[in-house]
N, C-alpha and C positions, 0 to 999 in steps of 0.2 A: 649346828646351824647351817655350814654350808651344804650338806642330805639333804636339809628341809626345804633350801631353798630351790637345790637342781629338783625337785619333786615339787615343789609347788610351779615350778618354768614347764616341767613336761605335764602337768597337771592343765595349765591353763594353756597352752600349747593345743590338747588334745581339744579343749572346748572350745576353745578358736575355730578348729577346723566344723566343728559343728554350726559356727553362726550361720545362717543362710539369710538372713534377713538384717536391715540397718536396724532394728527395736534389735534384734537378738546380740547384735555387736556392740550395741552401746551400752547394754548390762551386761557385758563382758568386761569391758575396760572400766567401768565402775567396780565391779567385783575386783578387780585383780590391780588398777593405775589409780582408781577414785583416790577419794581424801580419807576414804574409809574402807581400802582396797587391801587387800592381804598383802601384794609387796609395797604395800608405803605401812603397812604396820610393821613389816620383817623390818625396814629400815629402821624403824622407830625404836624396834627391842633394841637394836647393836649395841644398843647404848648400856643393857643390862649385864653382857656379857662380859668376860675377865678381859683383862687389854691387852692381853698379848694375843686373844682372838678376834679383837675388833677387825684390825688391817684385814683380813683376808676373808672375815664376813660381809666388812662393807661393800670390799671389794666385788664380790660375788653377788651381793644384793645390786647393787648398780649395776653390773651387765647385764642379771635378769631383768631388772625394769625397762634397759636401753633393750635386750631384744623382744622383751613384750611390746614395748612401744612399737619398735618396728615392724612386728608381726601384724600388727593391732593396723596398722599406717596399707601395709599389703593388702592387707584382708580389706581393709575398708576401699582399697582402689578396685580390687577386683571384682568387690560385688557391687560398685556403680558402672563399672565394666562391663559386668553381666545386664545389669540393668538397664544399661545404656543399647547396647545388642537385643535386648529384649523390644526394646520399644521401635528400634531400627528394623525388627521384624514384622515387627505388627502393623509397620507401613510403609513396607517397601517397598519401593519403584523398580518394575520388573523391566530395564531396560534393554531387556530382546524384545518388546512387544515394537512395532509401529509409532512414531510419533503421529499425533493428532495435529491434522493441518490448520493454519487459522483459517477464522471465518475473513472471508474477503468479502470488501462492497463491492455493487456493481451499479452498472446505470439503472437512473428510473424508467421507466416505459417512455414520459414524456420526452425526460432528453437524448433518448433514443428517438425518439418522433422526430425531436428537433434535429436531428443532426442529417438524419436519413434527409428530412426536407432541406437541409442546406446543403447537402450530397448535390442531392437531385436541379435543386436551381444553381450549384454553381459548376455543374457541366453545359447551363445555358448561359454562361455570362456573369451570374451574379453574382456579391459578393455581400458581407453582409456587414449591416451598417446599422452601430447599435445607440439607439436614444433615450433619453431618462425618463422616468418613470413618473416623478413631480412635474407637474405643468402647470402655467398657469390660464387661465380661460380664454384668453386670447388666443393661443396656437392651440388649447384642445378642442374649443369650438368656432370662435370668430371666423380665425383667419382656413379653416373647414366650410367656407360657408353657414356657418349655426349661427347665427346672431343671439341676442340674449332673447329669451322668450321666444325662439325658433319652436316648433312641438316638437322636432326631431329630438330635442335636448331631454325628451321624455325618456327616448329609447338608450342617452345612457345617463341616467342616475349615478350619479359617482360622489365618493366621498371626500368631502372638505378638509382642508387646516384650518387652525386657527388664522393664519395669515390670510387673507383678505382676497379673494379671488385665484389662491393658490390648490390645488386640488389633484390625488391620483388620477394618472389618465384615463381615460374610459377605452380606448382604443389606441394601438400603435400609428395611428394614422396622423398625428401629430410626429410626428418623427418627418413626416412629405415635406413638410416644411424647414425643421432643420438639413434634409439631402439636399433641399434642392437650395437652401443658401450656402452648403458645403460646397456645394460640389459647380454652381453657378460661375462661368455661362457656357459649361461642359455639358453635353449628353452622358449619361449615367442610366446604370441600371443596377437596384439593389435592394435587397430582402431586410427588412426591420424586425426582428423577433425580440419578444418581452413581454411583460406580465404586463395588466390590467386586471382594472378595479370599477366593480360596478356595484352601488346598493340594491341588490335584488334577493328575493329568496331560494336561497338553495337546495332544488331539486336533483330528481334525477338525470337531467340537462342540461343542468347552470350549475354556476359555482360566482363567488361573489368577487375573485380573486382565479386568473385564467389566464394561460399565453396566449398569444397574437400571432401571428407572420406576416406582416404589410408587405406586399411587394410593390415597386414606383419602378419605372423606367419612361427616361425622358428625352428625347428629341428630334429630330425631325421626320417629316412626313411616318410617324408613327399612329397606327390606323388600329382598328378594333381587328382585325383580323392579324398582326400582333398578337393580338391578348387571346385571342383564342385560341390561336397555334401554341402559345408558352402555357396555355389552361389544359389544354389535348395532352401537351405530350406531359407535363407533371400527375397528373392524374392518373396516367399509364402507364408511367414508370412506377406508381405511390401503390396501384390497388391492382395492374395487372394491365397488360395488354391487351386486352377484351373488354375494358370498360368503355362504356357510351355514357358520352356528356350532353346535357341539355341545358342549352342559355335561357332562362326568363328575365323580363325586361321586369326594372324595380327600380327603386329609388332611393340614392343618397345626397345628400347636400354636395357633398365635396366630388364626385361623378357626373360625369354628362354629356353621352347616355349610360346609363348602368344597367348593370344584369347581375340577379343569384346565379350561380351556376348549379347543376344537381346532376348525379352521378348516379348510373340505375344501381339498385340495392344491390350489395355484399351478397347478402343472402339468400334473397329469390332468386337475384337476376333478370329482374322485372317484373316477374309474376306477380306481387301482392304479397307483403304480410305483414305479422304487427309490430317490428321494426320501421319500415318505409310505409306504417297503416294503409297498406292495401295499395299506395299508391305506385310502386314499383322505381321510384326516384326517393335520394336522400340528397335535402341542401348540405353542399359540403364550404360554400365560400361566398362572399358577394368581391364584384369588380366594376370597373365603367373605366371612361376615358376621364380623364383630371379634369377637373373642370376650370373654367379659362379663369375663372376668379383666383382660386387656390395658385395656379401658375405666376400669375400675376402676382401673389403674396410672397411666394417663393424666389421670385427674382427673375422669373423668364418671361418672354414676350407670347404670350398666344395665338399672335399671328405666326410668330415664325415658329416655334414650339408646338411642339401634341406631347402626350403622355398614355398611359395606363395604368392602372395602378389596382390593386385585389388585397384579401384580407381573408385569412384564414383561422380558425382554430388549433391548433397540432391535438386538443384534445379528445376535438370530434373526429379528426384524423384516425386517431390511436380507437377511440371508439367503432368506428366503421370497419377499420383493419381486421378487428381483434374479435370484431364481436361483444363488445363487452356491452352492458346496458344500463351502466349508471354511471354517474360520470365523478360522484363523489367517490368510489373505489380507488380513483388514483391520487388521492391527499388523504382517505386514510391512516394511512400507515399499518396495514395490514399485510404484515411479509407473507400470510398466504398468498396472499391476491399478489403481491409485488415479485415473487419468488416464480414467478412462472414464466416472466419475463427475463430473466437474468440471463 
């Protein structure tokens, strides 16, 4: 019994070393540990044997089983070992290569516009003075000069709340009126930038939703030539040294006298083309002197007070700059088009 059983130990020993696979390991220890496994039958016979050969059969059957098991316990850690290494190779991470850097944001074109334009007017003075965006019709158009049923109030169609004369602004130019109760009964000068809301259709020129730059500056013997000196040199610092500006005379409620300003074309440089359609000038802002009503709403006396005050786009800005020719490009969300700016 004990021959049979070191022979059936170096027997299943040898087929061990053959498993390569978990299927082929587990019908190993079924053959040889099962319930129907050759050493749990060896165990089983001892019992047929004379009894002075029991002790040193059983003896011999239990260390074979203890080092099958063991064997069986090896074998199975090494081939999830190998397997484990297997899988470890088939997707390894070669780290000698370069790590890949993240993606960073960057600015939008716009508030790159904006900040370039608050560069530029706060080396003249100004600083910037920011107003909200809900208004109600009073200071967006009343106290503007618009009265209700003014036709001015055509050119800004803007959207309502529910609340009862409450409505997005149409323009930063309600903002004149909160500076000048901030800051009353001081001289100030200062740039209002922020979105506006107009119901209109959105072409390649408008957007229904668009920033501003109001500029105000308020106090004594301030004259239109003021406003033309701080229009000259912003322009020239914005698009070049070599730009020529041209005042036309126009009309706003809250201004008086007013003027569009217009800048010879980016492109031609006067000549004509179908940018500035032939006409060698693009309106880039309107402006005028504050009108003595609006002063008077805001808290100052218009005898003794003058003002100026202007309104710009940053996205016709950015459009003229850049060349671009639609103005919906910059809302978007087209990182080609955005990614050129970065």
């Amino acid at each position: 019994m004990t021959q049979e059983l070191q022979q059936l130990r170096e027997r299943a020993l040898a087929e061990l070393e053959q498993a390569e696979t978990p299927e082929a390991l587990e019908a190993w220890r079924l053959a040889y540990l099962g319930r129907s496994g050759q050493v749990t039958l060896a165990l089983r016979g001892i019992g047929q044997l004379p009894a002075e050969e029991r002790p040193a059969a059983g003896q011999m059957a239990n260390q074979v089983r203890q080092q099958l098991t063991d064997a069986h316990q090896a074998r199975q850690a090494a081939l999830e070992a190998a397997s484990a290494q297997e899988r470890l190779s088939a997707q390894a991470l070669d780290v000698r290569l370069p790590g890949r850097p993240p993606s960073l944001g960057y600015l939008h074109v716009i508030t790159q516009t904006l900040r370039e334009i608050y560069d530029i007017f706060g080396q003249m003075g100004f600083h910037v003075y920011r107003s909200r965006e809900v208004e109600d019709d009073v200071t967006n158009f009343q106290m503007l000069n618009i009265p209700p049923h003014h036709p001015a109030r055509d050119m800004w169609s803007t959207f309502y709340t529910t609340d009862p004369g409450v409505l997005l602004r149409t323009h930063t130019s309600p903002g004149q009126i909160h500076a000048m109760r901030a800051y009353h009964p001081d001289p100030f000068r200062v740039i209002l930038p922020g979105k506006c809301y107009r119901y209109e259709q959105v072409t390649t020129r408008s957007e229904h939703m668009f920033y501003q730059v109001e500029g105000l500056v308020i106090g004594q013997n301030i004259t239109m030539a003021d406003l033309k000196g701080v229009l000259e040199n912003f322009v020239r610092e914005m698009f070049g040294p070599e730009r020529r500006l041209r005042f036309r005379a126009s009309y706003f409620p809250f201004t008086e006298p007013s003027a569009e300003v217009d800048v010879d074309c980016v492109l031609c440089h006067g000549e004509g083309c179908q940018l500035c359609k032939q006409s060698g000038w693009l309106e880039i802002l309107g402006s005028g002197m504050v009108h003595p009503n609006v002063l008077r709403n805001g808290g100052y006396d218009p005898e003794v007070y003058t003002g100026f005050a202007f309104g710009m786009g940053p996205e016709r800005m950015a459009l003229l700059k850049y060349g671009i020719q639609d103005i919906r490009l910059f809302y978007g969300n087209d990182l080609r088009f955005l990614r050129q700016f970065a």
